[in-house]
C-alpha positions in Angstrom: -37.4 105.8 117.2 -38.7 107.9 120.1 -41.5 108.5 118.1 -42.3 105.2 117.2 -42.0 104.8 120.8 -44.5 107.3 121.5 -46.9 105.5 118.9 -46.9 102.0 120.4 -47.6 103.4 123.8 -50.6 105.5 122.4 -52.2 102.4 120.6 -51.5 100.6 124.0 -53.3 102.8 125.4 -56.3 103.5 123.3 -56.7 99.9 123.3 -56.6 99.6 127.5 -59.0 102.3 127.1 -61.7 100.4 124.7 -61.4 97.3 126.9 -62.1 99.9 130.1 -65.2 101.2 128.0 -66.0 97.7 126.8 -66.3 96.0 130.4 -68.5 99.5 132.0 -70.7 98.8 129.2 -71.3 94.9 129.8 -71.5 95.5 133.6 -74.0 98.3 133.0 -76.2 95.4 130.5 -75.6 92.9 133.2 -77.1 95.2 135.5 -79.7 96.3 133.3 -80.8 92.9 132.9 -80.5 91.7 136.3 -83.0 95.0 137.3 -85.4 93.6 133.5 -85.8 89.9 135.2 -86.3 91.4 138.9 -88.8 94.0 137.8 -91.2 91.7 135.9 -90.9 89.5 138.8 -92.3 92.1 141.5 -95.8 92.8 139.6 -98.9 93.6 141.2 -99.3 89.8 142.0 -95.9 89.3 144.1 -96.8 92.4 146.8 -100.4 90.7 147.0 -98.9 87.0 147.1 -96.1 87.8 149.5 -99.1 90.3 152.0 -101.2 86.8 152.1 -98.4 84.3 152.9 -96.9 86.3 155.7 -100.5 87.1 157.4 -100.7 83.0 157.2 -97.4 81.8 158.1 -95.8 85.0 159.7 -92.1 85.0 160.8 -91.9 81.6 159.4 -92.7 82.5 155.7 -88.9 83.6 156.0 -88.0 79.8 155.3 -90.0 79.8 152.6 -88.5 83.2 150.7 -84.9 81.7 151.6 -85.8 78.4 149.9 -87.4 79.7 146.7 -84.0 82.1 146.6 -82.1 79.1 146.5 -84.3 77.2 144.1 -84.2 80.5 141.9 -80.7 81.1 141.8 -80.2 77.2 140.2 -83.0 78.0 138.0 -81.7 81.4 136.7 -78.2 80.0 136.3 -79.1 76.9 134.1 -81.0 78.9 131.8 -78.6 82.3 131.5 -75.5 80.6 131.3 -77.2 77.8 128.6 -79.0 80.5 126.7 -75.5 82.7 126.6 -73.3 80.0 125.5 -75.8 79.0 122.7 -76.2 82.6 121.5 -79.7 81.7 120.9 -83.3 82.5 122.6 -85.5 80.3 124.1 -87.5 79.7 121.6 -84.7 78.8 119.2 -83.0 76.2 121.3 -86.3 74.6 122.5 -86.8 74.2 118.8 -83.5 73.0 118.1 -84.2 70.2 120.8 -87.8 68.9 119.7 -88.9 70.8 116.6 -92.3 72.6 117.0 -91.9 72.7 120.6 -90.4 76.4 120.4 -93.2 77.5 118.7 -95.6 76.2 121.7 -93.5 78.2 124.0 -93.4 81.2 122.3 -97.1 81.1 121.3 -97.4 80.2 125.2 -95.3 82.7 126.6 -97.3 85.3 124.2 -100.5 84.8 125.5 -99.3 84.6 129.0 -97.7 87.9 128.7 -100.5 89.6 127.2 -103.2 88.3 129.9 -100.8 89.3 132.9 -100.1 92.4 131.6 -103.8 93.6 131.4 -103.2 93.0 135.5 -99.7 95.0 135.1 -101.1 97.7 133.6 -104.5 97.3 136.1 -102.0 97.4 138.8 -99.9 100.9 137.3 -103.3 102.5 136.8 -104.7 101.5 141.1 -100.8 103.1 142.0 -101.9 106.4 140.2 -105.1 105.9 141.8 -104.1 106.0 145.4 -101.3 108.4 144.7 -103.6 111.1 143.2 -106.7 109.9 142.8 -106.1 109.7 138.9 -109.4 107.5 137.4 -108.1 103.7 136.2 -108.4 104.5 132.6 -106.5 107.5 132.4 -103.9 106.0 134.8 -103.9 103.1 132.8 -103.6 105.0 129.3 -100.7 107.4 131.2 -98.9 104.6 132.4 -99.0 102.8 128.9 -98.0 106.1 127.1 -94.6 106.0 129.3 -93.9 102.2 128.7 -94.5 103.1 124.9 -92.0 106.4 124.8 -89.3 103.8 125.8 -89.7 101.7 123.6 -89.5 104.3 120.8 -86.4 105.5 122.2 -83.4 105.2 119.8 -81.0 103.7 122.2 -84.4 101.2 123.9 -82.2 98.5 125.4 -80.0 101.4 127.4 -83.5 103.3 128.5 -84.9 100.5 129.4 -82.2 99.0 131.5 -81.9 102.6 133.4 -85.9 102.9 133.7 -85.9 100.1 135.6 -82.7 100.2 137.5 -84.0 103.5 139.2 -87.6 102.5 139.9 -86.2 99.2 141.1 -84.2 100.7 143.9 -86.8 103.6 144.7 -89.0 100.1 145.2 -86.8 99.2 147.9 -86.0 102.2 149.8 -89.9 103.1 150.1 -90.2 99.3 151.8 -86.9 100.0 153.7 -88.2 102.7 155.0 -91.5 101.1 156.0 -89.5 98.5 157.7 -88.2 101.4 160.1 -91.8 102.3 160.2 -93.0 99.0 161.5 -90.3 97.5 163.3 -90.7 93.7 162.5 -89.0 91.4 164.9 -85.7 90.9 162.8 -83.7 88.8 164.9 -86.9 86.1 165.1 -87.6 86.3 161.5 -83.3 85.5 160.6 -84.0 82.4 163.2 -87.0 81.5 161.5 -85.4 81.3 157.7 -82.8 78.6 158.8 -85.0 77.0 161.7 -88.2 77.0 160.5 -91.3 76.4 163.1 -93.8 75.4 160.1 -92.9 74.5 156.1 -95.5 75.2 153.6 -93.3 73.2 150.3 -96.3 74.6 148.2 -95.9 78.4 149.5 -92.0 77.8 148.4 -93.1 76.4 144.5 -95.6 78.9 144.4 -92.8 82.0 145.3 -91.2 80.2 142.6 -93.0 80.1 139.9 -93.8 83.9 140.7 -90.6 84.9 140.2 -88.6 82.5 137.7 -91.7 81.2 136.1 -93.5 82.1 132.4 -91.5 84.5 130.6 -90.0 86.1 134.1 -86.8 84.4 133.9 -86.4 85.0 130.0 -86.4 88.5 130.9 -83.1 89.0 131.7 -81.7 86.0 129.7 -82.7 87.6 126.2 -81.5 91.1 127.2 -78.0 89.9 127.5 -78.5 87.9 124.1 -79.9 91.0 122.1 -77.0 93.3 124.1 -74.2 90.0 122.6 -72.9 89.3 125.7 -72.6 86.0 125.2 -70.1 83.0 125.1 -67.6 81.2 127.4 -65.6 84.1 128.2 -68.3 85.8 129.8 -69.8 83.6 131.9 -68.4 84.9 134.9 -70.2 88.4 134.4 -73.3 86.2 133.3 -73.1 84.0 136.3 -73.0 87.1 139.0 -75.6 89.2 136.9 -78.3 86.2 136.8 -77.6 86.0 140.8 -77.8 89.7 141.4 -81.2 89.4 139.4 -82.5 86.7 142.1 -80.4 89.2 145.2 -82.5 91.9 143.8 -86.0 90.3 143.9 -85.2 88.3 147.2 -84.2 91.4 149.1 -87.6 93.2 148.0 -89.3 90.5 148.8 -87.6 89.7 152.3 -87.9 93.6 153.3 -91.6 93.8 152.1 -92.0 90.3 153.9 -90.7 92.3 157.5 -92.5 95.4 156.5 -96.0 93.3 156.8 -94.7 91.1 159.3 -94.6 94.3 161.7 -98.0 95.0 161.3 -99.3 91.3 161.6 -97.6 90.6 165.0 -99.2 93.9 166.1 -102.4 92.0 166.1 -103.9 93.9 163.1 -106.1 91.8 160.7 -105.4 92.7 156.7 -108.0 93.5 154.2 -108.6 90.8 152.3 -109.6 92.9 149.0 -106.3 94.5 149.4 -104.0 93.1 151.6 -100.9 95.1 151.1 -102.5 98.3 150.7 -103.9 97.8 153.9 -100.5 97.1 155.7 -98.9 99.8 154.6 -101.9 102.2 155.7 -101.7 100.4 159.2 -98.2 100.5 159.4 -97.9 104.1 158.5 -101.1 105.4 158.2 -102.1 108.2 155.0 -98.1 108.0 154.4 -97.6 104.4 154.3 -101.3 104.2 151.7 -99.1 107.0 149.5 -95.8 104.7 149.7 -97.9 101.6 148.7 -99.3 103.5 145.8 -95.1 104.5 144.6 -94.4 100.9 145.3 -97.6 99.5 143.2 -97.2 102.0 140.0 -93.8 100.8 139.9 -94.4 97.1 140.1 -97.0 97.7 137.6 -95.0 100.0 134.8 -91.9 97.8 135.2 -94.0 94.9 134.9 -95.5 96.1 132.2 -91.9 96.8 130.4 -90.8 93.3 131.1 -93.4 91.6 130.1 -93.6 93.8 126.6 -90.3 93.0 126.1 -89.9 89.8 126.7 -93.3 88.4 125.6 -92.2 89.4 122.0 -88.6 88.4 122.1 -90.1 84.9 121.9 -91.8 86.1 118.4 -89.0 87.6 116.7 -87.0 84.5 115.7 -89.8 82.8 114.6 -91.5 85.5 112.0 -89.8 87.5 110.0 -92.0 90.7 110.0 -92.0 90.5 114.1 -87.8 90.8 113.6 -88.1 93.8 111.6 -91.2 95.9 112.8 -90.3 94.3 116.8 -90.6 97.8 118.4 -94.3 98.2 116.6 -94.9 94.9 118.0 -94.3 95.9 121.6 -96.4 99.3 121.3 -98.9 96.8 119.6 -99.0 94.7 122.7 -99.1 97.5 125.2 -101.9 98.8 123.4 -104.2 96.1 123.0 -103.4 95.1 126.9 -104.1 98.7 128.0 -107.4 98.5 125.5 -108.4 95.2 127.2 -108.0 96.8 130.7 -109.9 100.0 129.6 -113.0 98.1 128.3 -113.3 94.5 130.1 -111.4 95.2 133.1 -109.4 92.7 134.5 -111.2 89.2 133.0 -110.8 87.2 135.8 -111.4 83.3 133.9 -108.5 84.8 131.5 -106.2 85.5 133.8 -107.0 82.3 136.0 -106.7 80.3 133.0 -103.3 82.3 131.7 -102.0 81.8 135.4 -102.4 78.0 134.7 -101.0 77.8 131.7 -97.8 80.0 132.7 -96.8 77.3 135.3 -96.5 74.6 132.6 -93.5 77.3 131.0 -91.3 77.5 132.7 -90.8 73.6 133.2 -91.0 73.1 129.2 -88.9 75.7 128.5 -86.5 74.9 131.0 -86.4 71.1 130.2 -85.4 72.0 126.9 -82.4 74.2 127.9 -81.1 71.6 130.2 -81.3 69.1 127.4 -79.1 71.5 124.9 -76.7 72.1 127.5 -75.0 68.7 126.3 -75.2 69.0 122.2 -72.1 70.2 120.6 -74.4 71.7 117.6 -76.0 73.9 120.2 -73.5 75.0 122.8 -69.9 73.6 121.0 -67.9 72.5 123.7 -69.4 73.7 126.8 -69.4 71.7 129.8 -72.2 72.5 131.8 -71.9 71.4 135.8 -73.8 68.3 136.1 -74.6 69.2 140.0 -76.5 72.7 138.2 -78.2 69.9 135.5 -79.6 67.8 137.8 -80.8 70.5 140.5 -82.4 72.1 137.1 -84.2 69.2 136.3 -85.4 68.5 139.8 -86.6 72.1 139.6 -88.4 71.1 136.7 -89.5 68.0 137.9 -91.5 69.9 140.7 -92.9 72.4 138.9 -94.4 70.0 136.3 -96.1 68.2 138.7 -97.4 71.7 140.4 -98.3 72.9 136.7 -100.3 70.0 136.1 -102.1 69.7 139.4 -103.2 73.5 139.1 -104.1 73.3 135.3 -106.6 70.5 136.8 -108.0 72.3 139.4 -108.5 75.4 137.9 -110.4 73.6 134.6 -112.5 71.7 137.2 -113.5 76.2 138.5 -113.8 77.2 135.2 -116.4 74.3 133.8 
């Protein structure tokens, strides 16, 4: 009896443990993912975009970051908790909805990811640069060989998720730290984000589509999916992790935001080739130029990993020998971005023209999503808030007519 006893209390015990085990692991994805969507977000192109709109709108740019947060967080809670509940990718539910309109996406999101990358991996190779003087190609060939080795990793989704977990936070100490350096007016810029003395509505969509739009807000989204951390009984965990993903890229943004705001209320002019290069060399002079060049090789390798990852998660539903051979398909991608960058550069009509094309994704894509949140073949019986629908498809609303009007004007530069 006693040991019978002893026997239930041991299975009890085993099984508290596995349910201990089994929560640290989806906690450690969550976070993982959270750290994949933030990372891809805070490329090369978000220090330069968010240098530019402080000089312009200094401590009332805060409005704007604390709006896009807002409009991200709706965003990135329509599509992670849809996308969860389904079980399915992007590309796969948009499919499901209109058929052939997955494929567009994917094919979309492909291209978009390849072009950008070519500036990730431009942007990893200019952080080697200024850190040790290390030429752009070998930087750029360096930086590719690391993004590669993870990739080939055995346990890939775990390395990835801890790669960039750490560069994510030494990303925001080094701007911490050159918020000490420049002590920004803090008090002015809090009053600022709530009682704004200027609005710029076109500053706040374009923060948004840097950092939810293209494949950026798949990022995360998929990596839960491929991890199976998905259904109704985690959508709590999936509801805090896709908010801790928008807390993570709002607080880097906000700190580098007061880091440049420091030097701009100084009186000091930024360079317009390099704008936040320049404020961190004011700010901090030889040390502030090394910390920019941390900051950018992380924003560029991270990048780089994100987009990799991502860019061919929307492939691997749709064709077969993508599914099997998918870590190939990421060194493939890597490779021929890094070979691009090495030979042409950074082709500035591609880019452009990938740029335009990326802010017609995320409207698609998340159109799509909304509409599956309400079929019982797609998501079974999920309810999905209405109040999150409709703020998704004024979200969407916004950015197709944004989309639109810079796919026009940027044909118009390109003819």
């Amino acid at each position: 009896m006693a040991d019978n006893q002893r026997a239930v209390e041991l299975k009890g015990a085993l099984l508290e443990e596995d349910r201990a085990n089994q929560k640290k692991n989806t906690l450690s994805v969550l976070l993982g993912a959270a750290f994949l969507m933030a990372t891809s977000a805070i490329g090369p192109g978000f220090l330069t975009q968010t240098a530019v709109f402080t000089e312009k709108l200094q401590a009332a740019f805060a409005f704007a970051i604390l709006s896009s947060i807002l409009i991200d967080i709706v965003v990135q809670l329509n599509i992670w908790r849809i996308l969860a509940v389904s079980g399915m990718r992007a590309q796969d539910v948009a499919n499901k909805v209109l058929p052939g309109l997955g494929y567009f996406l994917a094919f979309a999101v492909a291209l978009g990811g390849l072009v950008f990358n070519v500036g990730n991996i431009g942007g990893a190779a200019m952080g080697l640069n200024v850190l040790a003087g290390v030429p752009f190609p070998v930087g750029a060939v360096v930086s590719a060989a690391l993004a590669i080795f993870l990739f080939l990793r055995k346990e890939m989704g775990s390395a990835m998720d801890r790669f960039t977990q750490i560069l994510g936070f030494v990303m925001i100490v080094m701007v911490g730290y050159m918020v000490f350096r420049t002590q920004p007016p803090v008090t002015l810029a809090l009053k600022e984000a709530v009682l704004p003395s200027s609005i710029d509505w076109m500053i706040v969509l374009t923060l948004v589509g840097g950092t939810v739009g293209g494949y950026i807000s798949f990022a995360g989204a998929h990596r839960i999916i491929d991890a199976g951390i998905t259904g109704e009984d985690n959508l709590p965990s999936i509801t805090k992790g896709a908010v801790n993903a928008i807390g993570i890229t709002g607080i880097m943004r906000f700190f580098l935001f007061l880091a440049i705001l420091g030097v701009v209320l100084m009186g000091h002019k930024l360079d317009p080739a390099n704008p936040p290069a320049s404020a961190f060399q004011i700010g901090a002079g030889d040390v502030g130029y090394k910390i920019f060049g941390i900051i950018l090789w992380s924003a560029g390798i991270t990048s780089v990993v994100g987009a990799s990852y991502t860019s061919i998660s929307f492939l691997r539903t749709l064709f077969e020998s993508v599914s099997r051979q998918h870590r190939w398909w990421m060194v493939g991608f890597i490779v021929i971005s890094t070979t691009i960058f090495v030979t042409l550069g950074r082709p500035v009509k591609l880019l452009i023209f990938a740029g335009s094309i990326n802010g017609l994704i995320l409207p698609l894509a998340l159109i799509s999503v909304l509409l599956a949140a309400f079929r019982k073949d797609i998501v079974g019986d999920y309810r999905h808030p209405k109040w999150m629908a409709l703020c998704g498809y004024l979200m969407a609303a916004f950015t197709f007519w944004m989309g639109f009007k810079s796919l026009g004007a940027i044909l118009t530069l390109l003819k």
